[in-house]
N, C-alpha and C positions, 0 to 999 in steps of 0.2 A: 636486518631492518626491523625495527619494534615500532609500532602502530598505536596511537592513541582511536579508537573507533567510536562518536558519541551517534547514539539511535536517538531519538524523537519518537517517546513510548505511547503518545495518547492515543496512537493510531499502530490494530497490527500488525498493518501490512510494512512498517518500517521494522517491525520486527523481525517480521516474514524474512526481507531481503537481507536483512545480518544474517539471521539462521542457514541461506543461501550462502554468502559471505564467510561464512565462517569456516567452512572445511575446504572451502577452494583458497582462502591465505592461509591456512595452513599446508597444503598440501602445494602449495608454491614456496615456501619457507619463511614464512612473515612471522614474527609474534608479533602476539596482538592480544590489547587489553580493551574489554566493554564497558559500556559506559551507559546507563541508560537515564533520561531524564522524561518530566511530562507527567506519570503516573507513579502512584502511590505503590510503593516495592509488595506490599502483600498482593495486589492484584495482577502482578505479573504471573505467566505462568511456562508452564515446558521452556524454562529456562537452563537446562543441565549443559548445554554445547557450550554456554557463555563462561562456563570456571569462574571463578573468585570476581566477577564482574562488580559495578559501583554503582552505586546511581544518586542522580539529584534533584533536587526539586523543577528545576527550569522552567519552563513556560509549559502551561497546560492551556485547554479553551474545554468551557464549558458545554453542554448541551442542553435545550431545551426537548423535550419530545416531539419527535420526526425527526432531529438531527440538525435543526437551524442551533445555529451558535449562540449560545446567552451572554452576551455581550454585559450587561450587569455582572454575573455572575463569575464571566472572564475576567473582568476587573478585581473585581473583590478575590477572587483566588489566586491571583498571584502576587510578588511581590518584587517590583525593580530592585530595593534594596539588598533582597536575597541572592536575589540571580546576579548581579555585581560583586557581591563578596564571596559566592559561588565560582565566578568566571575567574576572580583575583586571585583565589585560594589554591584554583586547581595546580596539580604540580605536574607539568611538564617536563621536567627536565629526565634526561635517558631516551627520549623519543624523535623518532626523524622525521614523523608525518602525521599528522590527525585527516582523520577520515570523519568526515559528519555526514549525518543520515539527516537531516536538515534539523539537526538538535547543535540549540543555542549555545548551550555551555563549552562546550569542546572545542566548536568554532570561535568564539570569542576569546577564546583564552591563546590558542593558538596564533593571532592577530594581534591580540596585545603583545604576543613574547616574539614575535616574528618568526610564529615555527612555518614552515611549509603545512599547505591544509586543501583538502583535494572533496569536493561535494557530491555524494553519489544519491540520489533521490528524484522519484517521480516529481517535484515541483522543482527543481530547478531547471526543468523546459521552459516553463515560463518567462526563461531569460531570452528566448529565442520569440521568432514571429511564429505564430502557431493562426490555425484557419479558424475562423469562429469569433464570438463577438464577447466575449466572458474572457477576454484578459489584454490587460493593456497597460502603460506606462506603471499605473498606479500599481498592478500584480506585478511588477517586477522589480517595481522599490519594496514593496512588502517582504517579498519573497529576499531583495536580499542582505535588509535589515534585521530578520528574523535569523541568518544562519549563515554570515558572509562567508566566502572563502574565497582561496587564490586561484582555483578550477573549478569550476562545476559540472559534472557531467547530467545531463537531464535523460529520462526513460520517459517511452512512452510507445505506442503502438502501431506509429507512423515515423519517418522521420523530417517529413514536410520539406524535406531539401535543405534541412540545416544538422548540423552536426551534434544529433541524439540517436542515443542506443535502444536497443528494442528491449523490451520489459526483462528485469532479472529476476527470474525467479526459478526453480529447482522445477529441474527433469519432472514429470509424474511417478509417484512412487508406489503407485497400485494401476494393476490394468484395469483399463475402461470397460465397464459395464455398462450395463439399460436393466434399471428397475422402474418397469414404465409409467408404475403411478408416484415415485417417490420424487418428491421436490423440496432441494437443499435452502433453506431461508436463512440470510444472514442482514438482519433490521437491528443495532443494537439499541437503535434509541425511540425505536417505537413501541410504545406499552403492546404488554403480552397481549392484556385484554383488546386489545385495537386488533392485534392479529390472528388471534380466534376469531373476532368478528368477520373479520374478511376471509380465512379460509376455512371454516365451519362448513359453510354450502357449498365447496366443493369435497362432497362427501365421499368420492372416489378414487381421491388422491390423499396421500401421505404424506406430510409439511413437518418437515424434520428441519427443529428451529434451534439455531445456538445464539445463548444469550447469557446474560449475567444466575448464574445459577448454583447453589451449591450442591442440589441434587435434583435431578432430572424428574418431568412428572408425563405423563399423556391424557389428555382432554381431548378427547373421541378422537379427528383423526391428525391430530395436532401432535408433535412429540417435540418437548422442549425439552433441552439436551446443554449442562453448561459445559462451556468453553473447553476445548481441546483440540491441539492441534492435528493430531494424528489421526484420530475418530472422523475429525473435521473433513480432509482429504480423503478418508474411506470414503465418506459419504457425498464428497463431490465427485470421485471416481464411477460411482453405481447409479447417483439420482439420474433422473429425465429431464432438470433444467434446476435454475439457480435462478434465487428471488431476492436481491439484494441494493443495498445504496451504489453508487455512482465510485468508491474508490478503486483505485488503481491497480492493486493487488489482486484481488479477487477476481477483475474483471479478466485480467489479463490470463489467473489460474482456470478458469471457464473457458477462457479460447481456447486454451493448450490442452484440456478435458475434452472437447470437444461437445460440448452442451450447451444448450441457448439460455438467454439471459433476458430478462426483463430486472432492469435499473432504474434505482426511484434514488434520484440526485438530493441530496439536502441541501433545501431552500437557503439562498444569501450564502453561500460558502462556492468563489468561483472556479478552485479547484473540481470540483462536483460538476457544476454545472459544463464547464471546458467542458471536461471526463464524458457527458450524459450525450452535448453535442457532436463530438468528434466518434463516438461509439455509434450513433444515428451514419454519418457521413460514411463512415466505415463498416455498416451492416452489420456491427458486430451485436448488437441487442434491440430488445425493443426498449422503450423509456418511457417511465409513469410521467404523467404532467403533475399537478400540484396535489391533488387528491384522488385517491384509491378506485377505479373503478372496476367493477366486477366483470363488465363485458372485457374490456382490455387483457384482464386475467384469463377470462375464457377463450377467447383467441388464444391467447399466446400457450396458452397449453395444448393446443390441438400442435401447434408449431410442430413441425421437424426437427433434431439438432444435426448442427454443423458438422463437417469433419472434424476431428481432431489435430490443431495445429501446432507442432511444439517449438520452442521458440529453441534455437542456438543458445551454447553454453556463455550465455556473456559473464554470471562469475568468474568461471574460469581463465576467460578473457580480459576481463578485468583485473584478475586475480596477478595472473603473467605479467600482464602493462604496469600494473605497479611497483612487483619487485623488482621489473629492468627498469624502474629508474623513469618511467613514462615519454620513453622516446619518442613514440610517433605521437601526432597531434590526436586530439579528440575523434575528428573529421573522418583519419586515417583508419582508427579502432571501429567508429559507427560503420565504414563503407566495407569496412570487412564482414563485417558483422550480417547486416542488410543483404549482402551481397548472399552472404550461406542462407540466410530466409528465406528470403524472393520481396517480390517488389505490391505491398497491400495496394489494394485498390481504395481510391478516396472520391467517394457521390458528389457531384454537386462541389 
């Protein structure tokens, strides 16, 4: 079986789960070829698992600071006409199945040529009823106008009684430490100087920040650190809690770490806000409201952390169901799955 696989790069927790993806279809016997679209190829990085991978320009979304979407600037940076002749061009042909990570290109192309195409991404739950008031008719035509396919399997951390798998993402690959003043910050679209401001006065802890960087600096007890994935997971193995946005990747690598989380969602984007509500419901963090408060932070750092919960091998699982051809239903793959977990509890 040879595998067309498009990731959706502006975000990297869709990287994250290729990176997962990757050594369980090979270790099933798949080839498989990468495809990345969304972000500009020099800012990608620890990309060596992907071999001779491609990438294209496809849909990106901009940011404003905090993380709301600049919708002007989403405009002006892309281009219909590209992503069309993008989607026409791609060559398909030697392949039995495309795989999209909710990236436009692969799936489109796939749909025009009537290849088989199979959806593996945290926003394809959206096609199901989920608890909470941030997603509805209109998130489900978005979601799957943006990335159709002929399956979609949706992840998520619950499975609400509908047929979703629990978060995919890789074993922990360092043992769990307690460094009890260090706290892992992952903001990328809030200016440095905002997060000095806020973690300056708590002069007793340690705020190990990754962000766009090309060489690392420390401002008293601040240490801004760029981008790495490996260092990255050191350092969520050892901290004493994690301070980051609302997406899905990270949240769910924090569960499995067994460290607490306080989640600051970005404003107007309702993947985020779903993700902030359903993480309330399910005790899994605490969550900033619209602006930064110091006592909130104060609390939340006295906080305890959780156990350490590791989630079932659903690459793996996924990895098997694909090669045989996807006999059993979706349903059948989540109830097994859920079943090896246990059954999360849901508040209210």
């Amino acid at each position: 079986m040879k595998i067309l696989y498009g990731v959706q790069a502006t975000g990297n927790g869709h990287i994250t789960r290729a990176r997962v993806m990757e050594p369980a279809l090979a270790a099933a016997g798949v080839d498989v070829d990468y495809l990345f679209s969304g972000r500009d190829p020099a800012a990608l990085f620890n990309m060596e698992p992907f071999g001779d991978f491609r990438c294209r320009r496809g849909l990106t979304f901009s940011y404003q600071p905090g993380g709301r979407i600049d919708v002007p600037g989403t405009l002006l940076g892309n281009s219909l006409w590209q992503l069309w002749r993008e989607i026409r061009e791609l060559d398909l042909s030697g392949y039995d199945l495309v795989i999209s990570d909710f990236e436009p290109v692969t799936a489109r192309a796939a749909r025009k040529r009537g290849l088989p195409s199979l959806g593996i991404a945290h926003q394809y739950v959206f096609n199901h009823r989920l608890p909470g008031h941030h997603q509805g008719w209109g998130t489900r035509a978005a979601i799957r106008a943006f990335a159709p396919v002929d399956l979609a399997v949706g992840l998520h951390w619950h499975h609400f009684g509908q047929p979703i798998l629990p978060p995919l993402i890789s074993p922990p690959r360092y043992p769990v430490s307690l460094e009890a003043d260090k706290i892992l910050v992952y903001l990328p679209y809030e200016p440095q100087d905002e997060l000095l401001r806020w973690f300056r006065p708590f002069s007793d802890y340690r705020f190990v920040v990754y962000c766009a960087l090309k060489e690392g600096r420390v401002i008293e007890n601040v240490d801004f650190r760029p981008f790495s994935r490996d260092g990255f997971e050191q350092d969520l193995a050892s901290c004493a809690g994690v301070i980051s946005n609302s997406g899905f990747g990270l949240s769910s690598e924090t569960v499995q770490y067994g460290k607490k989380l306080l989640s600051k969602p970005y404003l107007g984007q309702v993947e985020q806000l779903s993700n902030a509500e359903l993480m309330t419901r399910l005790g899994m963090a605490t969550v900033m409201q619209q602006q930064f408060e110091p006592r909130q932070l104060a609390d939340w750092l006295r906080l305890p952390n959780p156990e350490p919960a590791p989630y079932p091998d659903v690459a793996g699982s996924l990895a098997r169901w694909i090669a045989g051809g996807q006999r059993e239903t979706v349903d059948e793959l989540a109830r097994q799955l859920w079943d090896e977990y246990g059954e999360p509890a849901v508040a209210g």
